[in-house]
NUTORKE-770679 format. One record per residue: residue number from 0; residue in one letter; z, y, x of N, C-alpha, C, O in turn. Coordinates in steps of 0.1 Angstrom, whole numbers, plus 5000, padded with zeros to 4 digits. Example, Ala and Ser with C-alpha at 12.3 -4.5 7.8 and 13.67 -1.06 7.14 Angstrom:
<atoms>
n, res, n_w, n_v, n_u, ca_w, ca_v, ca_u, c_w, c_v, c_u, o_w, o_v, o_u
0, A, 5078, 4943, 5132, 5078, 4955, 5123, 5078, 4967, 5132, 5085, 4967, 5142
1, S, 5071, 4978, 5128, 5071, 4989, 5137, 5079, 5000, 5129, 5080, 5011, 5134
</atoms>
This chain:
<atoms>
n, res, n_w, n_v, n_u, ca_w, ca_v, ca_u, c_w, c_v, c_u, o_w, o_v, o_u
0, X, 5053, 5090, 5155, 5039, 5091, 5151, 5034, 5080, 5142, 5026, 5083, 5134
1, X, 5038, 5068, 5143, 5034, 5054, 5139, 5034, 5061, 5122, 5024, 5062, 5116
2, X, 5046, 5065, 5117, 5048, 5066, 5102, 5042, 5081, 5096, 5046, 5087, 5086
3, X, 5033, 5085, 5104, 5027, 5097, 5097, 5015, 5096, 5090, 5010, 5085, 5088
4, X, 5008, 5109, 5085, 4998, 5105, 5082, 4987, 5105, 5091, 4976, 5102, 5087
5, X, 4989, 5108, 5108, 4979, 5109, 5116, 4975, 5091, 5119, 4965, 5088, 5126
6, X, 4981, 5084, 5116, 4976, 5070, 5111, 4967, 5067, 5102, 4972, 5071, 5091
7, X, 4958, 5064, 5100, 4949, 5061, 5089, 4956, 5048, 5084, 4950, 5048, 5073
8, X, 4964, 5037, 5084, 4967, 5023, 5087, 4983, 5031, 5075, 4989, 5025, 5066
9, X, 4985, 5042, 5079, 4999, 5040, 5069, 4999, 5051, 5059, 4992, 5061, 5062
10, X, 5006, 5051, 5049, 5008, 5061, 5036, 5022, 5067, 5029, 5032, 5062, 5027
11, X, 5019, 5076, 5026, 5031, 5076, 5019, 5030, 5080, 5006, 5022, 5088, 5000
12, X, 5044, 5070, 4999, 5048, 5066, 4984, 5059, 5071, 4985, 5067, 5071, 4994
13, X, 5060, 5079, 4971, 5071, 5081, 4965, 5077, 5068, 4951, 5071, 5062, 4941
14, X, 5089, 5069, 4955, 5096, 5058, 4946, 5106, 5065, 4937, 5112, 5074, 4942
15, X, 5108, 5063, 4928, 5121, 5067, 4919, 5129, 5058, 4911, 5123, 5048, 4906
16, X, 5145, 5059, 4910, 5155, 5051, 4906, 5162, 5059, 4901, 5164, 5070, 4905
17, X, 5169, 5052, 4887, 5180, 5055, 4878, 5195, 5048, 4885, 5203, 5055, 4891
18, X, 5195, 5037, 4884, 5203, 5032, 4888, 5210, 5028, 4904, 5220, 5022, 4907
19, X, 5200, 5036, 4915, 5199, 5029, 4927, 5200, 5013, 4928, 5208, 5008, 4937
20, X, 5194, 5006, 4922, 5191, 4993, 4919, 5177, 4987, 4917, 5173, 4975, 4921
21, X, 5170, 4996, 4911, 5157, 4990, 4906, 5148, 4999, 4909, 5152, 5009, 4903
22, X, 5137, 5002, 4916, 5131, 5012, 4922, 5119, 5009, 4916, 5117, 4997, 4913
23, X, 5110, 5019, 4913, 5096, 5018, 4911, 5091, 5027, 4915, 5098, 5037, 4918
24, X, 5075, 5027, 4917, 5067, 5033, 4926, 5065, 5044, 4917, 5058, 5041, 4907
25, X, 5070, 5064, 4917, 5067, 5073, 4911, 5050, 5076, 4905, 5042, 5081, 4912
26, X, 5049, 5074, 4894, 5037, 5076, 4884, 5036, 5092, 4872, 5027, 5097, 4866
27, X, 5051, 5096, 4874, 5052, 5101, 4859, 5047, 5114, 4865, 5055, 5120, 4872
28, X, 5036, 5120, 4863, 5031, 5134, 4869, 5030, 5145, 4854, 5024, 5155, 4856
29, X, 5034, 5142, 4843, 5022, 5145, 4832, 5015, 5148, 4826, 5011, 5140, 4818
30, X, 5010, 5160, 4826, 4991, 5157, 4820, 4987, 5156, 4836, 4994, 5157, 4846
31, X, 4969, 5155, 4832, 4958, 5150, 4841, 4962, 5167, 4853, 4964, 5167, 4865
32, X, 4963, 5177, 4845, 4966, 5191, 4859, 4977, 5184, 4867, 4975, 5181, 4879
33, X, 4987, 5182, 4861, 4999, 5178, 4874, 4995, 5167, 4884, 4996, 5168, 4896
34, X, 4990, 5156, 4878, 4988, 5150, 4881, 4978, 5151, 4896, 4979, 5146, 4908
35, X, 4970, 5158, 4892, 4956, 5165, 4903, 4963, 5173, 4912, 4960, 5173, 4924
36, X, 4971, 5179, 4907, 4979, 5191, 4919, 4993, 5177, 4920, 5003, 5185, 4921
37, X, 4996, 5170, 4921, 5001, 5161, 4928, 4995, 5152, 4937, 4999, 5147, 4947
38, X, 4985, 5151, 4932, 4976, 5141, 4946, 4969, 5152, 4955, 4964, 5149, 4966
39, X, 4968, 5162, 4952, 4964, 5172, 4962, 4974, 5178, 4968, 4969, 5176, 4980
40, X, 4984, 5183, 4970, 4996, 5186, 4974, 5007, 5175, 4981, 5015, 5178, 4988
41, X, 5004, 5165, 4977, 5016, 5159, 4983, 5013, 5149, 4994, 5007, 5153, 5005
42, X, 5018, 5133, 4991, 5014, 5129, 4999, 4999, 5127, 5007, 4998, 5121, 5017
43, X, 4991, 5131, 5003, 4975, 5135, 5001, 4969, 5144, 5015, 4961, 5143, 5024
44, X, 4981, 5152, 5009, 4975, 5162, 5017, 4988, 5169, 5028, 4992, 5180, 5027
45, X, 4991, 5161, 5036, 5004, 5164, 5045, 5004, 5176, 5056, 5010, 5174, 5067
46, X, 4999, 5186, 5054, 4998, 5197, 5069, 5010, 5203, 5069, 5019, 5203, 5061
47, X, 5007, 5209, 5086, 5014, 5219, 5090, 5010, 5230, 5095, 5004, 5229, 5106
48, X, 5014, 5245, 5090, 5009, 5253, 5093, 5005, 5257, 5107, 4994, 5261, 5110
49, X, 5019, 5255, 5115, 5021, 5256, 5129, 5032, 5244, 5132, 5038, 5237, 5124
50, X, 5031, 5245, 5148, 5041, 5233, 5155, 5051, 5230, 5149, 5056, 5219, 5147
51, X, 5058, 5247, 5145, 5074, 5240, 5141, 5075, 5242, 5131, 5087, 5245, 5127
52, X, 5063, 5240, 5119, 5065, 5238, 5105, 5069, 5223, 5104, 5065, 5214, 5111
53, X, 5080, 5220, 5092, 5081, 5205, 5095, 5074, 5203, 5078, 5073, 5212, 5069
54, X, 5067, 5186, 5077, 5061, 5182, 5064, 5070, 5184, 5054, 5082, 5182, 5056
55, X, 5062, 5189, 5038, 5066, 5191, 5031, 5057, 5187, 5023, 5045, 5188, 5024
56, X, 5066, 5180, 5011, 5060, 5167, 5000, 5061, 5173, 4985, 5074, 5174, 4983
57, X, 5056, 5176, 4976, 5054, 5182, 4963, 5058, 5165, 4952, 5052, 5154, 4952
58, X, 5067, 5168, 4947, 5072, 5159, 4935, 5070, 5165, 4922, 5077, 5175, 4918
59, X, 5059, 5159, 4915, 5058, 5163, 4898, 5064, 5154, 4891, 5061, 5143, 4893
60, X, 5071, 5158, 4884, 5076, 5148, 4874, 5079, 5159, 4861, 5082, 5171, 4862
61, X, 5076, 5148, 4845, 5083, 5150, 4835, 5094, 5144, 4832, 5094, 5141, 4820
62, X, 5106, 5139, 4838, 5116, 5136, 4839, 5121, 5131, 4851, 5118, 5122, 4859
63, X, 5134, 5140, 4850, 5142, 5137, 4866, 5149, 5121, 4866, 5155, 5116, 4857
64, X, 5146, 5117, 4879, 5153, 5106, 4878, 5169, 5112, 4887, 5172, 5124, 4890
65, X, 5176, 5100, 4890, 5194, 5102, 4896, 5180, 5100, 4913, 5176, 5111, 4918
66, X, 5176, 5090, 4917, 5167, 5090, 4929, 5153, 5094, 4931, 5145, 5092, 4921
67, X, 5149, 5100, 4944, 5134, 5099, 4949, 5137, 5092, 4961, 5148, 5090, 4968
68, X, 5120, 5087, 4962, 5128, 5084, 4982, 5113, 5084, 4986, 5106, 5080, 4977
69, X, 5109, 5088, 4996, 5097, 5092, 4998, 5099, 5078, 5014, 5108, 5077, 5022
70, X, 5085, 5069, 5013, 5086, 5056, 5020, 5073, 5054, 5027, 5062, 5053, 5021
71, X, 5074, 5052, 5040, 5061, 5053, 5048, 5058, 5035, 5051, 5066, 5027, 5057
72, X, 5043, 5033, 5044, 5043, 5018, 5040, 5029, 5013, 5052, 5022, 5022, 5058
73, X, 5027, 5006, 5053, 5010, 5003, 5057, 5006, 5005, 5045, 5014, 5004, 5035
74, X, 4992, 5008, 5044, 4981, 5013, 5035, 4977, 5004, 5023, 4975, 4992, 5026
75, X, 4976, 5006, 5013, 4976, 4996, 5003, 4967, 4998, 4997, 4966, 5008, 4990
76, X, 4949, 4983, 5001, 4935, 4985, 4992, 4941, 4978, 4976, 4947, 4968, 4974
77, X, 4937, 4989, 4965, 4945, 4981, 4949, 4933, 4979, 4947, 4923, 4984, 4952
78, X, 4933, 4968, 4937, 4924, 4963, 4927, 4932, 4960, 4912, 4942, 4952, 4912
79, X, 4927, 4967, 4902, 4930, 4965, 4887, 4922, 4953, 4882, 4909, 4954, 4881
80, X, 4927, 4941, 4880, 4926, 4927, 4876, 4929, 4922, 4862, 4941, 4921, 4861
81, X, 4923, 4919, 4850, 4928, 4911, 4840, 4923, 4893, 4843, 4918, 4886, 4852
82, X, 4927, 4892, 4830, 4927, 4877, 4829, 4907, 4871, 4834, 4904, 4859, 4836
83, X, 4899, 4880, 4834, 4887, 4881, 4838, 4887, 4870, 4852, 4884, 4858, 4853
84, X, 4894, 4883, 4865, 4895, 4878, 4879, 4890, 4887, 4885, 4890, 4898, 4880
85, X, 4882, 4886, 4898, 4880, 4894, 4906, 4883, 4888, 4922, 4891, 4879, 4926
86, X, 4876, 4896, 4926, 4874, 4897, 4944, 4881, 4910, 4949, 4881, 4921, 4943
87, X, 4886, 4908, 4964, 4891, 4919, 4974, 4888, 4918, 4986, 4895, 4910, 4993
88, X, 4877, 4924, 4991, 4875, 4924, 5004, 4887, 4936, 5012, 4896, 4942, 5006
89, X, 4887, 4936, 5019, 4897, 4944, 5032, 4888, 4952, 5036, 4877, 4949, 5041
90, X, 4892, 4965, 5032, 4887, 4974, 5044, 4891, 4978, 5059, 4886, 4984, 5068
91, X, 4907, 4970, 5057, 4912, 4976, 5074, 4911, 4961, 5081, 4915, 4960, 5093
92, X, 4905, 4947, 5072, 4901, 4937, 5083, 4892, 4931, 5077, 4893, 4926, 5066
93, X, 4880, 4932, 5085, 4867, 4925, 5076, 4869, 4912, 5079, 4876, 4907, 5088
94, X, 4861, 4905, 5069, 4863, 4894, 5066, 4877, 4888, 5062, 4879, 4876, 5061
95, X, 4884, 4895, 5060, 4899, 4892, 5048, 4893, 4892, 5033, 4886, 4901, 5028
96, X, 4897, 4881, 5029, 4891, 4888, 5013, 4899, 4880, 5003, 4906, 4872, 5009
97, X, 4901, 4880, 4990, 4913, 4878, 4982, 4902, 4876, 4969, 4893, 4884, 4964
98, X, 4905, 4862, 4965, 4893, 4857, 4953, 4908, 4849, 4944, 4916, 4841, 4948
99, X, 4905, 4857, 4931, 4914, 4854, 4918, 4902, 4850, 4908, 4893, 4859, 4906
100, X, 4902, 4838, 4901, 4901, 4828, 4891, 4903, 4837, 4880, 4911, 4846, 4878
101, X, 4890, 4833, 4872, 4895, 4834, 4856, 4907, 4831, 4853, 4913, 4824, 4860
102, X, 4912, 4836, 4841, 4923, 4831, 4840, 4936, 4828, 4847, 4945, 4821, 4842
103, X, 4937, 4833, 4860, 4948, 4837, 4873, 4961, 4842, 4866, 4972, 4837, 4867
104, X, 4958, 4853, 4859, 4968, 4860, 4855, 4964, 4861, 4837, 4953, 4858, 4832
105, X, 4975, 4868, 4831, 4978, 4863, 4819, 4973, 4879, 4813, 4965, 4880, 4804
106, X, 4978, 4889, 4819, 4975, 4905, 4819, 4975, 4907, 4830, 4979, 4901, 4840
107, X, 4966, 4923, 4825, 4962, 4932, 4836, 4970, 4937, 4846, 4977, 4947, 4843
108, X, 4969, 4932, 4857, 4979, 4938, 4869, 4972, 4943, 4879, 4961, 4937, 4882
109, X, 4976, 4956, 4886, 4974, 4958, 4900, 4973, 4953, 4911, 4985, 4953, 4916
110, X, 4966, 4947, 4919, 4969, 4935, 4931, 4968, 4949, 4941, 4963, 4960, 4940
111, X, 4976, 4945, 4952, 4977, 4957, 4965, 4970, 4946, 4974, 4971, 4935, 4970
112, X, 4966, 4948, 4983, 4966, 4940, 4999, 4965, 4956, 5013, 4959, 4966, 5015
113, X, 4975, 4948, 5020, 4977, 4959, 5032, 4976, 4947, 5042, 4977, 4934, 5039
114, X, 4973, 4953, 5052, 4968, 4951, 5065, 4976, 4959, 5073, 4977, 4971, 5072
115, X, 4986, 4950, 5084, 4992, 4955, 5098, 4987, 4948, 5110, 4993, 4938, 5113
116, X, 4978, 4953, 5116, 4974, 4951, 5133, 4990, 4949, 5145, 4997, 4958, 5149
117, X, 4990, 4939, 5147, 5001, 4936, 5156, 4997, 4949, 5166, 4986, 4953, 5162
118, X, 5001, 4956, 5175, 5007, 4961, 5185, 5002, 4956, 5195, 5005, 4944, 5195
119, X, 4992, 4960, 5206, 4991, 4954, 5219, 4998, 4954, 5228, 4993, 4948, 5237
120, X, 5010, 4960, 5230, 5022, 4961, 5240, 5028, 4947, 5232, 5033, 4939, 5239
121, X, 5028, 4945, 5221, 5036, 4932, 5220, 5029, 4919, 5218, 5033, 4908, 5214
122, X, 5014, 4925, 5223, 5003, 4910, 5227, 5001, 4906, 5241, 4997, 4896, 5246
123, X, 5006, 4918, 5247, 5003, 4911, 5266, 5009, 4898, 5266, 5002, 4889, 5269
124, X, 5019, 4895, 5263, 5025, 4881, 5269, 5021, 4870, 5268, 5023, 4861, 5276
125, X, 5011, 4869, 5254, 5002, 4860, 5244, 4991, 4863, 5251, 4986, 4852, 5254
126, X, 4984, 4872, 5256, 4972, 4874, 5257, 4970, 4865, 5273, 4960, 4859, 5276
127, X, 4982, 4866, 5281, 4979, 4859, 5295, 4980, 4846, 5291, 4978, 4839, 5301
128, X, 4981, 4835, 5276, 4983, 4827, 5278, 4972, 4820, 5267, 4972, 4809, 5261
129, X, 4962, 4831, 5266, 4951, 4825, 5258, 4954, 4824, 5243, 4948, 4816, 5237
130, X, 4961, 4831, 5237, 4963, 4831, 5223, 4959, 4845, 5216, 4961, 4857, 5220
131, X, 4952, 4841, 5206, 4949, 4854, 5195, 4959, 4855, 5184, 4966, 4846, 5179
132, X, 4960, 4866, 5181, 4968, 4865, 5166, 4955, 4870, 5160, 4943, 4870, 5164
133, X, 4961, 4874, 5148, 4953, 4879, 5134, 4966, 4892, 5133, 4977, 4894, 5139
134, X, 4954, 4897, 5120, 4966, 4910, 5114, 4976, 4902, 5107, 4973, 4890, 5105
135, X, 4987, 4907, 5102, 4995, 4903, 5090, 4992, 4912, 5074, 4992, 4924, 5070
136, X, 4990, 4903, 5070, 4985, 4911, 5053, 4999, 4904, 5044, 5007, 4895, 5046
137, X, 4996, 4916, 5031, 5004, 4910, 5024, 4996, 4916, 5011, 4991, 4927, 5010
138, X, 4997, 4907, 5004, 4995, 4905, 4985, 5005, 4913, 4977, 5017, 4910, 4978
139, X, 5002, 4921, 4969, 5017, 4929, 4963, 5012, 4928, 4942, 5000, 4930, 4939
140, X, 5015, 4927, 4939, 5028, 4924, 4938, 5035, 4914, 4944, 5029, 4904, 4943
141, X, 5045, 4914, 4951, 5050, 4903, 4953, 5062, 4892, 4945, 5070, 4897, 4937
142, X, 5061, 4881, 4947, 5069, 4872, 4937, 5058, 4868, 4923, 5060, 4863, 4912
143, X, 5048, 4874, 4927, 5037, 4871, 4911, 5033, 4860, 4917, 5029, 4857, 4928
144, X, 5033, 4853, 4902, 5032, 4840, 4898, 5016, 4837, 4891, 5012, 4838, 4879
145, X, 5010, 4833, 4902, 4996, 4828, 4893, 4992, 4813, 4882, 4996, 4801, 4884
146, X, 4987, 4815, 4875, 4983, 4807, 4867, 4973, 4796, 4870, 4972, 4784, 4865
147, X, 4963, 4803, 4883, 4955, 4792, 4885, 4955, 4799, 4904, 4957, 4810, 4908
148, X, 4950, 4782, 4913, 4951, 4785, 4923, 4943, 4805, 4929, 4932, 4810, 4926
149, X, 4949, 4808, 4936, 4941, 4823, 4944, 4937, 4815, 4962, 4943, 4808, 4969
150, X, 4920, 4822, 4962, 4919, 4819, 4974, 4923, 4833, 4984, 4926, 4844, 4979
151, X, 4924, 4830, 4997, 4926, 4839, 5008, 4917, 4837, 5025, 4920, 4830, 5035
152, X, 4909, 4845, 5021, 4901, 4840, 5031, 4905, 4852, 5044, 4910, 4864, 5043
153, X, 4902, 4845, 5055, 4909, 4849, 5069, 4903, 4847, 5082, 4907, 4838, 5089
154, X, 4896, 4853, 5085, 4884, 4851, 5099, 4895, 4847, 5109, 4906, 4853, 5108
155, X, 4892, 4838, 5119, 4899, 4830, 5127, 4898, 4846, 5139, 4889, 4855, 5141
156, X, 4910, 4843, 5145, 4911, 4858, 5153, 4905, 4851, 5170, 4904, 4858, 5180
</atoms>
């Protein structure tokens, strides 16, 4: 159940590879119709008719790749960023927030940030001894290299 869509907390991405080497996150739907009946249809929209229908995922593409791989991720808030900058508040942890500098980046990139809530079956042990965690977040792209410092703000748990 953790990796469905009855999680609000997780999603599902489809990925495509030529090489099984280099994977990128599937985009190529082509015009604005496919595209619309791909976000309506697929991961979007995950039902089942009855109990023993199992999920089924709609892939539009104008060109086949050698791979698909359909990957159940925690949930990813995007922000489209240029060399301007910008702010990211968290919707799945308030008070998370993600502050980029003028001049941060060089071009326009997508920043992701996801949010994973530890598990309470794997906080009892911590919890009898007086410790909080926080969520674990992560920044995507990952390995991007900023030009000027990024803040990351983080409410004390």
């Amino acid at each position: 159940k953790y990796c469905t869509q009855d999680t609000p907390d997780r999603e599902i991405v489809v990925y495509r590879c030529d090489s099984g080497k280099k994977w990128s996150l599937h985009t190529d739907c082509g015009t604005d119709d496919n595209l619309n009946t791909f976000l309506s249809t697929s991961a979007n929209d995950l039902t089942k008719q009855s109990a023993s229908d199992t999920f089924k995922i709609q892939i539009t593409t104008t060109s086949l790749p050698r791979y698909f791989a359909l990957v159940s991720r925690p949930t990813h808030q995007v922000l489209d960023l240029d060399v301007a900058g910008g702010g990211l508040n968290s919707l799945m942890a308030p008070g998370l927030h993600c502050t980029f500098p003028p001049k941060a980046l060089t071009k326009p990139v997508s920043i992701g940030l996801s949010v994973v809530k530890a598990r309470p079956l794997l906080l009892s042990e911590l919890d009898t001894q007086g410790a909080a965690v926080s969520p674990v977040f992560t920044v995507e792209p990952r390995r991007r290299k900023f030009h000027k410092p990024v803040t990351i703000s983080l409410p004390i748990p």
